[in-house]
LUMMAR-101828 format. One line per 3 residues: their letters; for each residue x, y, z of C-alpha. Coordinates in steps of 0.25 Angstrom, whole numbers, always signed. Each point is the difference from the previous one (the first is absolute). Example, Ala and Ser with C-alpha at 12.3 -4.5 7.8 and 13.67 -1.06 7.14 Angstrom:
# LUMMAR-101828
AS) +49 -18 +31; +6 +14 -2
//
This chain:
# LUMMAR-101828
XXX) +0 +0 +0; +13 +9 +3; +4 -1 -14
XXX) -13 +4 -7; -2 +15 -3; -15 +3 +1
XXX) -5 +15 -4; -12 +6 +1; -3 +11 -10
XXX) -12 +9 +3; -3 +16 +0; -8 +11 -5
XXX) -5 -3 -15; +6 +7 -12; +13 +0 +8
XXX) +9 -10 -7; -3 -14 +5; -1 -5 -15
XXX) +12 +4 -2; +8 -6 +11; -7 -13 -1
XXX) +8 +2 -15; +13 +4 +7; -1 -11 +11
XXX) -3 -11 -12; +13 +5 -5; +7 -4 +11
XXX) -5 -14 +1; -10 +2 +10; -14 -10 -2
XXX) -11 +10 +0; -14 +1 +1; -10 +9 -1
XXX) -13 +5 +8; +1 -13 +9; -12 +1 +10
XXX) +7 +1 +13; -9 -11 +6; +9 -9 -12
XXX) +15 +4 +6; +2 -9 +12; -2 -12 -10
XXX) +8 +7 -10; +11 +2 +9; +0 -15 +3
XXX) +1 -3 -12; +10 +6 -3; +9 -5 +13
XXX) -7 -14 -4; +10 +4 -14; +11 -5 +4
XXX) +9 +11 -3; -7 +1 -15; -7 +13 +4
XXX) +13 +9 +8; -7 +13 -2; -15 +4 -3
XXX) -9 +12 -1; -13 +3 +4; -9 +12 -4
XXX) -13 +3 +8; -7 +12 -1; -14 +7 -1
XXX) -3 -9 -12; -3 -12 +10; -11 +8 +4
XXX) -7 -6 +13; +11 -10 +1; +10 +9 +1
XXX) -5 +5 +14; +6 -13 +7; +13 +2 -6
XXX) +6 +5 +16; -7 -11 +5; +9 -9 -9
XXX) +11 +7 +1; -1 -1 +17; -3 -15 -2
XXX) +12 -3 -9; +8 +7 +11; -4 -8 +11
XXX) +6 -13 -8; +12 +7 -2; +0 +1 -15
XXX) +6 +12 -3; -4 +11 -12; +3 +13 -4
XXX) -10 +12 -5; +4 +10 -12; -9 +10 +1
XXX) -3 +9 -11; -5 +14 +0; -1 +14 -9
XXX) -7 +14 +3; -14 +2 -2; +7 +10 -15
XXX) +7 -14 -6; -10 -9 +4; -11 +10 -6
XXX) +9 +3 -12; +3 -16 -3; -16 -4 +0
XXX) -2 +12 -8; +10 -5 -10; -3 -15 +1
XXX) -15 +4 -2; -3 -11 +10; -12 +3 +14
XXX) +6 -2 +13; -4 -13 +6; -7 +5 +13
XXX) -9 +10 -7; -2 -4 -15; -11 +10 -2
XXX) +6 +11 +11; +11 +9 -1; +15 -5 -3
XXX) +5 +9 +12; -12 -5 +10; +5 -15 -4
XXX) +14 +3 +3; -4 +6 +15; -7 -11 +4
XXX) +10 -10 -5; +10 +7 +8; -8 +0 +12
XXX) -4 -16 -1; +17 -2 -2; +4 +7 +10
XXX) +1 -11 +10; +7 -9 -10; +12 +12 -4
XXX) +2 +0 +16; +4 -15 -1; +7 +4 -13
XXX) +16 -5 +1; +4 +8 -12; -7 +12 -7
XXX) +1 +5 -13; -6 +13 -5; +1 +1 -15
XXX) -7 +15 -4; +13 +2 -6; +6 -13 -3
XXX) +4 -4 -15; -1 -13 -2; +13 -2 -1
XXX) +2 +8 +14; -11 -11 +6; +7 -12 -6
XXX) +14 +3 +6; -7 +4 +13; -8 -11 -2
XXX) +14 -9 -4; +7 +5 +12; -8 -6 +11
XXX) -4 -13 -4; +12 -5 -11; +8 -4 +13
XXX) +12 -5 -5; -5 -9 -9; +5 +2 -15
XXX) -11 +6 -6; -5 -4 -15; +9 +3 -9
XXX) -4 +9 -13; -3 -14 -12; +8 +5 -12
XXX) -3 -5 -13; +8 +2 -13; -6 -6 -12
XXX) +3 +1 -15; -11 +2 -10; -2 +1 -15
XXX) -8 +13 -5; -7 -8 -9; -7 -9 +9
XXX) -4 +14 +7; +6 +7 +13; -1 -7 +11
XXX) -13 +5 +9; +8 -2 +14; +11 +9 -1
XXX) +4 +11 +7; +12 +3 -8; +2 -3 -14
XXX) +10 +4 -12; +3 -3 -13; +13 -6 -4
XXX) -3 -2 -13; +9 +12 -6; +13 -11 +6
XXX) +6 -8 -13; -10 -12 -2; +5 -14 -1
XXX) -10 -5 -7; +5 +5 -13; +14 -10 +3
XXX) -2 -10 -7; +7 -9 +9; -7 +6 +13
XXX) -15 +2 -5; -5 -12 +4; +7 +0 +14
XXX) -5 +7 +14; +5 +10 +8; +5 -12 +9
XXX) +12 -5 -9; +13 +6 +1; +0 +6 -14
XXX) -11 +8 +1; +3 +5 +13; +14 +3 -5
XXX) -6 +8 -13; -9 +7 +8; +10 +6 +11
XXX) +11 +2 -10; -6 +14 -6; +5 +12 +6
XXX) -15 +4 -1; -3 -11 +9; +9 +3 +11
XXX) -4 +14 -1; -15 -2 +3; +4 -10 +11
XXX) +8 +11 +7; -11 +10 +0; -12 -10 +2
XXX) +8 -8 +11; +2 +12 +7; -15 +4 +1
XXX) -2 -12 +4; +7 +1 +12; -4 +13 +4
XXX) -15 -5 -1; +2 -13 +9; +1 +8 +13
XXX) -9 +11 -3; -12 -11 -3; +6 -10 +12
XXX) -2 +15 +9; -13 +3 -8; -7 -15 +5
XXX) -1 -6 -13; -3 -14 +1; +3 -4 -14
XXX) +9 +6 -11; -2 -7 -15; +11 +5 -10
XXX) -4 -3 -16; +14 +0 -10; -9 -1 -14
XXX) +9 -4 -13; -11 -3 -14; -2 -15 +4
XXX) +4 -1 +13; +12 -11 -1; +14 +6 -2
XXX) +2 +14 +3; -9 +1 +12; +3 -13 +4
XXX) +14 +3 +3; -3 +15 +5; -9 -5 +9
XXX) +9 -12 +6; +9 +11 +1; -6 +10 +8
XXX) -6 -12 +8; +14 -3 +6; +3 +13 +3
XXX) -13 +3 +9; +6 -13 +5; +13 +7 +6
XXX) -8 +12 +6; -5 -14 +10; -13 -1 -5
XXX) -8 -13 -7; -4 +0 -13; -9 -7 -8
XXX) +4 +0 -15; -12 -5 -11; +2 +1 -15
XXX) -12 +1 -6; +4 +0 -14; +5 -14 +2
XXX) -13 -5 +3; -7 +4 -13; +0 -10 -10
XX) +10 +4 -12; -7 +1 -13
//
């Protein structure tokens, strides 16, 4: 039980729950959304029941739950007295952000669907109030980015374990089968010297030796490599900083099986050297040749 890591989320609607459930995710936590709190003693056992399968979970309760959500102290005293132990994250915002987010969202608060957005968010923060005063941690995002919340968020609850890497993936493509609808960064290579017009290299790959060889031999090539290379490792930090979870760098040659091929092995064991892990896929390989 001293190994499991059990958070309750809860606070004032509108005020970024959504989004921390999305952060928490990120960082391997189980979570679940708008459990009746009459549900979380079984949950939690469960969970201890796991055998070390489920290390860190995430609970949110709110308003949502309605009348069930007025037990949740008397759940929460109840797993005290068994000596399971939790953690609340409460989240709040003034009555201006809250106000200013449904207005934008064009969404009723949930206490008072045909009342004012203002009234809902008063009495919310009068039926919470017990419930912030048990809070262990509080959170107020009026002014929080995304971004901000994230590396708040990341800073209490990543511990010291080794948070999810950013999954990079180089894949080479040819333009005639159409650019690939999953990348986030995409070139054309196709003005490099094309060794499909060698007779001897046409109907090889960017695998063999040869091609590889005729590719990196051009100045041009070496050229582009420099300048594209060294974007490349500028990027990689900034998006690692920014919380990007997945990266997917397209190299696009005409058919996808010599210039890219190689560009894209290439590059591949580059990131490889700045200590990340990369997943390479040639695409044009897998179209059938006509």
């Amino acid at each position: 039980m001293d190994d499991l890591k059990f958070v309750l989320i809860t606070g004032l609607s509108g005020a970024g729950k959504t989004e921390t459930v999305r952060i928490l995710e990120d960082l391997g936590f189980f979570c679940v959304d708008n459990l009746p709190p009459a549900l979380i003693p079984k949950f939690a056992e469960l969970c201890v029941q796991s055998e070390g399968k489920i290390k860190h979970v995430a609970l949110v309760c709110d308003i949502r739950g309605r009348g069930f959500f007025d037990h949740l102290i008397e759940v929460l005293e109840d797993l005290e007295e068994t000596g399971f132990s939790y953690e609340i994250l409460f989240l709040e915002a003034s009555d201006e952000a809250l106000v200013r987010r449904y207005k934008e969202s064009r969404r009723r608060h949930p206490l008072v669907p045909e009342g004012t957005i203002l009234e809902g968010i008063r009495q919310e923060r009068q039926r919470l109030q017990e419930l912030r005063g048990r809070a262990h941690r509080l959170v107020d995002t009026s002014s929080l980015s995304p971004r901000e919340l994230r590396d708040e968020i990341g800073q209490w609850f990543a511990d010291n374990r080794q948070q999810s890497p950013m999954a990079i993936s180089v894949i080479s493509f040819g333009y005639k089968h159409g650019l690939p609808l999953d990348a986030d960064l995409a070139v054309d290579v196709r003005f490099l010297p094309n060794p499909y017009w060698v007779e001897s290299l046409s109907r090889l790959t960017g695998h063999d030796k040869e091609v590889r060889d005729y590719v990196l031999k051009w100045s041009i090539t070496q050229k582009f490599l420099r300048k594209y290379l060294d974007l490349v490792e500028f990027l990689l930090p900034q998006y690692v900083k920014e919380g990007k979870q997945e990266l997917v760098i397209a190299i696009g040659c005409t058919g996808g099986r010599h210039r890219s091929v190689v560009l894209a092995n290439y590059i591949a064991d580059f990131i490889r050297q700045q200590g990340f892990v990369v997943n390479v896929e040639h695409r044009g390989l897998q179209q059938r040749v006509k």
